[in-house]
N, C-alpha and C positions, 0 to 999 in steps of 0.2 A: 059250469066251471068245474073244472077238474082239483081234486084234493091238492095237488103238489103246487097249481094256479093261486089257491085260495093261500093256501100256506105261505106264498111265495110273497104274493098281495099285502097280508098282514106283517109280514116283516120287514118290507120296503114301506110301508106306513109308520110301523113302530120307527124303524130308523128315522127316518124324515122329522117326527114328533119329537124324539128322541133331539135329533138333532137341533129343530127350531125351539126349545128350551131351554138348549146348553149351549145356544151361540152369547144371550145376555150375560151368563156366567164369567163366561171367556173374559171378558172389555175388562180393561185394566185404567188406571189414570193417565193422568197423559204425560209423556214421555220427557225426561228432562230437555231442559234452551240445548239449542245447538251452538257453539261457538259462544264467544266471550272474551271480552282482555280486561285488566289491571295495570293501573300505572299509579305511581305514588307521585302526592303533589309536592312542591315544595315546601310546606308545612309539615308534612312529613304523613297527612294524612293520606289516603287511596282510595284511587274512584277505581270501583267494578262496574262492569257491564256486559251483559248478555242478550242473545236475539231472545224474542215470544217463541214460546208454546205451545201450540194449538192446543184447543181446549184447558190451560192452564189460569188460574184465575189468582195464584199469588204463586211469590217462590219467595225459597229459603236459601240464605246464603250464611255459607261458614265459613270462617278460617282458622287456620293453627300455625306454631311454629312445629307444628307435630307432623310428618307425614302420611301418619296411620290416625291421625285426629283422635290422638287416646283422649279419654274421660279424665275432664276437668282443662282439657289448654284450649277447646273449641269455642271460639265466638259466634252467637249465633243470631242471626236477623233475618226477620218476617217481611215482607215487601209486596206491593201489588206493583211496584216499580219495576225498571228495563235497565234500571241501574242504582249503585250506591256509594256515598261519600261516607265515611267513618268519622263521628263524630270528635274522635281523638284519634291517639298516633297506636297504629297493632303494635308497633315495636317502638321503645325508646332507647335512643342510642346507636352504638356499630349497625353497620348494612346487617341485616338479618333475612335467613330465608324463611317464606312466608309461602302458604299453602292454600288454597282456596278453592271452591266448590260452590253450585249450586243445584237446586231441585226444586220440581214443580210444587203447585200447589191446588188442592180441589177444595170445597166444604170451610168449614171450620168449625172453631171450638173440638168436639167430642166426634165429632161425623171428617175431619180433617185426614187429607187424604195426599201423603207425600210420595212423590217419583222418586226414585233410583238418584242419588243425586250424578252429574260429569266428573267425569274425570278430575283427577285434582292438581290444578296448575301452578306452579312456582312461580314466586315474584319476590325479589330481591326490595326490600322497604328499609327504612331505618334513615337518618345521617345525624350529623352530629350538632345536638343540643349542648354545648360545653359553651358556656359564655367567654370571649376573650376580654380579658382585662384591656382597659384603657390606665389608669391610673386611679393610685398614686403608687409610682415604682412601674418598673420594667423588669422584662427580661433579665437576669444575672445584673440589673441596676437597681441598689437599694434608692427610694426618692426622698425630696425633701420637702416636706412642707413647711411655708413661711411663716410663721402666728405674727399677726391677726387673718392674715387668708384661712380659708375657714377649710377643712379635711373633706375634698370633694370623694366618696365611692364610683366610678362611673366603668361602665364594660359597653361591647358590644348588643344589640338586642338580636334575638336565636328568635330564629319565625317560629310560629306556633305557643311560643311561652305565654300564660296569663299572667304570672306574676315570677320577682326571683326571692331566691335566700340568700340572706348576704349574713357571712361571719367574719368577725374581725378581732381579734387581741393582742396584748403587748406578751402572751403567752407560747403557747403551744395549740396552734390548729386542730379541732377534733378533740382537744382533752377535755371539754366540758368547766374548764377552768378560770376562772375570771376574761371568758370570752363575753361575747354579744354578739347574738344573733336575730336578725331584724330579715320582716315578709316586706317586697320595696314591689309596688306595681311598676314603677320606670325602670331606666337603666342610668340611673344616677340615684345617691344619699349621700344625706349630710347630717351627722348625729348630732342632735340640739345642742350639748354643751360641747366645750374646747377637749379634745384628748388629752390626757397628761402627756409629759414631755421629758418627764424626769422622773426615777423611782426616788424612796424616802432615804436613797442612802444618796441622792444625788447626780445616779448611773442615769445616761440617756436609757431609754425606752426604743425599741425596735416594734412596731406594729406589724402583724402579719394578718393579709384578709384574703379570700376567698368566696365567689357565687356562684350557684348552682340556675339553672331553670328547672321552673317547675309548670308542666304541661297540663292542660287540660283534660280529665278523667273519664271524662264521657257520662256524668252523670249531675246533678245539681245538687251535690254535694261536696265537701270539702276531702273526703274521708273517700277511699285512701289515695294520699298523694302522689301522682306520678312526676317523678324529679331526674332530669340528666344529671350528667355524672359535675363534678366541681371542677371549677376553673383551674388553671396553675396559680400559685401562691406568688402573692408580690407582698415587696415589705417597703418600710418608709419610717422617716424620722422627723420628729416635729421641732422646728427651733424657734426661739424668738431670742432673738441676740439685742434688741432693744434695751438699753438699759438706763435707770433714771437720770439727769444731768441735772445739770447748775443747781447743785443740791446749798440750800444757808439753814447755820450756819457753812462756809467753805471750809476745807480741811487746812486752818493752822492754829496756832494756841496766841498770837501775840495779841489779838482781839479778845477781849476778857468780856464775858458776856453775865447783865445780870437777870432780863426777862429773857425768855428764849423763845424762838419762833421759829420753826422748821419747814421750809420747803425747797419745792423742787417741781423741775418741768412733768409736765403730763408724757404717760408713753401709751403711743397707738395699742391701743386692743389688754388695756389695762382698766379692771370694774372695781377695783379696791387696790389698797398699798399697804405692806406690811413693815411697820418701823422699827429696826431693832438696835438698843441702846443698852451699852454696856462698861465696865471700868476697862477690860483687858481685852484686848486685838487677841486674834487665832487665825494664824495663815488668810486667807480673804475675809473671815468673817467675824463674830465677834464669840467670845467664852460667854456661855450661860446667858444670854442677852436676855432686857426687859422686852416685849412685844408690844404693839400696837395696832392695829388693823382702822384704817380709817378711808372713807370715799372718797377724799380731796385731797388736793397738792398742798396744804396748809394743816399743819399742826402744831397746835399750843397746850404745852403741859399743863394739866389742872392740878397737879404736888408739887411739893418743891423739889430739888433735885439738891444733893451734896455737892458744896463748893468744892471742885477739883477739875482735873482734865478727863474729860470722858468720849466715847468712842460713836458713833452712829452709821448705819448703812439706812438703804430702803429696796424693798424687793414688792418688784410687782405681780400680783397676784391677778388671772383671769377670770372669768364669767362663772368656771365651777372650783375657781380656787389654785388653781393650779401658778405655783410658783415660775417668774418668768427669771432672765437676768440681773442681777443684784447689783446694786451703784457699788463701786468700791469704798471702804471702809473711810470716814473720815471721822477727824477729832477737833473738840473745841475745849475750852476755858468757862467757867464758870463760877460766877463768886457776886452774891448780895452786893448790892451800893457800890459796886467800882466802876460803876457806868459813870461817863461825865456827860452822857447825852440823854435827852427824855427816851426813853422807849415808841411815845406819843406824843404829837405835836400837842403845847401848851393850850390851844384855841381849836379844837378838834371841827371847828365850825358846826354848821346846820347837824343835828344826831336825830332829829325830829322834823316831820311836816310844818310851815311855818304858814298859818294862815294869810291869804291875802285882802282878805273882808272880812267886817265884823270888827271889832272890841272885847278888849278880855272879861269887861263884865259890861252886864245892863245900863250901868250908867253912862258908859262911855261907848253905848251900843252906835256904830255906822248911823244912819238912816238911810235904807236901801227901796228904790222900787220895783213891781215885779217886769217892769222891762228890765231891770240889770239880771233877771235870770231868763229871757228869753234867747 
């Protein structure tokens, strides 16, 4: 063989060697899912799905409201799956546009070995988590609730909510000021006691309430909340126009009384009665009056009272006190021994259990046998 043969020889071997060395180098991972779509459920959450990738053994799926998926708005999930649901909502609230991607997977742990991820596709997600109000109150209509009917909260339910927040005051919404705010799993509340219905000067009370939903996190924690936006404001006013009757003494002075005994008919959705006795009338109600607060439609003075003409109303008082409509003011007569009638019948009859067997003492004992107790 001739030198220029030889030489020739050795450099089509090197190549060759050269070559079947550096083909393993070459091979890369395998190449991102071809094809793919996204649809948002009506829950508001969104299924992805994507075709396989040959030699792919998991993928990774992102998304953003970011198109360039800057650092810190990317969501990111590991999957050996062909598709995925989102445990909570990407977006809460208005239609938002939403970005998405996926890339293969090789290995893992530290040996983990990611494709190029696709192209990144837009999907329009979002709708509206705002609970509408049912009642109490409407639209540009203040409502009214009856007392004793009890202050129903109720709204529509928003798919996907786990629980709402509900606020309510006779205040200013959002000021943080003798509001109340309560976490309701349904879509109805009824706060344990009666609302007031009247401030301390007498003014009705206007209640203004408001619920929000609040979504589930994606996580089995409470921390941090994801909450839509708050319903429109509805307001409402509580009345109870009931007020005490066939009150005795009755309002006139020609009956001159010397024990006194006070009553009057019960009124629905009343847990106490507030008695107020006075010398001097004041427009409906009475000057400086004595008080009383008592459970039952009968009351009997334990002091004496001054012989004169004096003034009495009664105001019914609910479950957490709260004053209802007041009987109007009446007056009686009062004066020591000018009664010509007893107060109580002369013969009050039976005041005690009257035995029907036996003898008041041993000598004069029954003789009983034990068949009369069988």
């Amino acid at each position: 063989m001739s030198l220029l043969r030889s030489v020739a020889a050795i450099s089509v071997a090197t190549l060759i060697g050269t070559t079947l060395v550096a083909l393993p180098a070459q091979a890369a991972g395998p190449d991102a899912p071809l094809g793919g779509e996204a649809s948002a459920n009506a829950d508001g959450t969104v299924h992805f799905s994507w075709n396989a990738a040959p030699g792919a053994s998991g993928y990774r799926l992102q998304w953003s409201e970011n198109p360039e998926f800057a650092t810190g708005t990317v969501k990111t999930v590991d999957t050996y799956a062909l598709d995925y649901i989102t445990t909570s909502l990407p977006v809460v609230g208005d239609e938002t546009d939403l970005y998405w991607r996926v890339a293969s997977t090789t290995g893992s742990g530290s040996a983990l070995t990611v494709s190029e991820p696709t192209e990144a596709s837009l999907l329009v997600v979002g709708h509206d988590v705002t609970p509408q109000p049912i009642g109490p109150g409407a639209e540009d209509v203040r409502g009214i609730v009856e007392y004793p009917d009890a202050t129903v909260f109720s709204w529509e339910p928003v798919p996907g909510a786990i629980r709402y927040r509900l606020e309510y005051t006779s205040g200013t919404l959002g000021s943080g000021v003798s509001g109340t705010t309560v976490k309701v799993n349904g879509t109805q509340y009824a706060p344990a006691v009666p609302l007031a219905r009247v401030d301390n000067a007498g003014g009705v009370l206007t209640w203004k309430w408001r619920v929000r939903a609040e979504m589930y996190n994606g996580t089995s924690t409470t921390s941090p909340e994801v909450t839509g936006a708050w319903s429109p404001e509805r307001e409402f006013q509580i009345t109870w126009a009931e007020a005490p009757s066939n009150l005795v003494p009755v309002n006139e002075t020609t009956t001159i009384h010397s024990e006194l005994l006070f009553r009057r008919d019960p009124v629905p959705g009343a847990a106490k009665y507030r008695l107020e006795f006075g010398s001097d009338p004041s427009g409906n109600g009475i000057l400086n009056p004595v008080t009383r607060v008592v459970n039952g439609t009968v009351y009997v003075p334990t002091s004496e009272t001054a012989n004169h003409t004096r003034y009495w109303r009664v105001v019914p008082l609910d479950h957490a006190g709260n004053p209802g409509t007041p009987s109007p003011v009446h007056q009686y007569r009062k004066k020591w021994g000018t009664q010509t009638e007893p107060s109580a019948a002369v013969d009050p009859g039976n005041v005690a259990p009257v035995p029907t067997a036996g003898g008041p003492t041993l000598d004069t004992a029954e003789d009983m046998s034990l068949g009369d107790f069988e």
